[in-house]
C-alpha positions as CSV (number, residue, x, y, z in Angstrom):
1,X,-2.8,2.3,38.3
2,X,-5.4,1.4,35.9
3,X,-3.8,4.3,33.5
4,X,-0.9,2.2,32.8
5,X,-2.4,-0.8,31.4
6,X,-2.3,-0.7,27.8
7,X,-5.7,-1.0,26.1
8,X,-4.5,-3.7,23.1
9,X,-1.4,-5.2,25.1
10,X,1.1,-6.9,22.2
11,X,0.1,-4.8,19.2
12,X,3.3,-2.6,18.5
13,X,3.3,1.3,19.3
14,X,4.2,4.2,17.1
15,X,7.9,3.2,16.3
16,X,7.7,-0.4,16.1
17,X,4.9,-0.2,13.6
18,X,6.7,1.8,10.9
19,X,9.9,-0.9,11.7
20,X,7.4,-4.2,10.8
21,X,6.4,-1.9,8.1
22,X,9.5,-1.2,6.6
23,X,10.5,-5.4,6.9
24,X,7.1,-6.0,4.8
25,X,8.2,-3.2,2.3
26,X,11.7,-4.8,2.4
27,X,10.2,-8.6,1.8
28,X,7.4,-8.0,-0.8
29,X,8.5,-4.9,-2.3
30,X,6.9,-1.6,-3.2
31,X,5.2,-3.1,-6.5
32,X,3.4,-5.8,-5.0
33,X,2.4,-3.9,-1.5
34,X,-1.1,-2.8,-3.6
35,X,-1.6,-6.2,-4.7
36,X,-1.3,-7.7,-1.4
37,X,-3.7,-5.1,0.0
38,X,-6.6,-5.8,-2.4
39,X,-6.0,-9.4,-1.6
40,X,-5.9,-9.4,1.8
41,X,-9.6,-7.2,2.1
């Protein structure tokens, strides 16, 4: 029972991930996605 409780329950998965990823590519664009890293940390 314990097995099935995720370990960071609402952080997406595998295939959700590269979705949200893809929307922020979509949004800011490729140019600016280096910019917003250095930023952000």
């Amino acid at each position: 029972m314990l097995d099935s409780i995720p370990l960071f329950p609402g952080l997406p998965g595998g295939p959700e991930l590269l979705i949200v990823l893809l929307i922020v590519v979509l949004l800011f664009g490729a140019n600016k996605l280096p910019q917003l890293a250095r930023s952000s940390g």
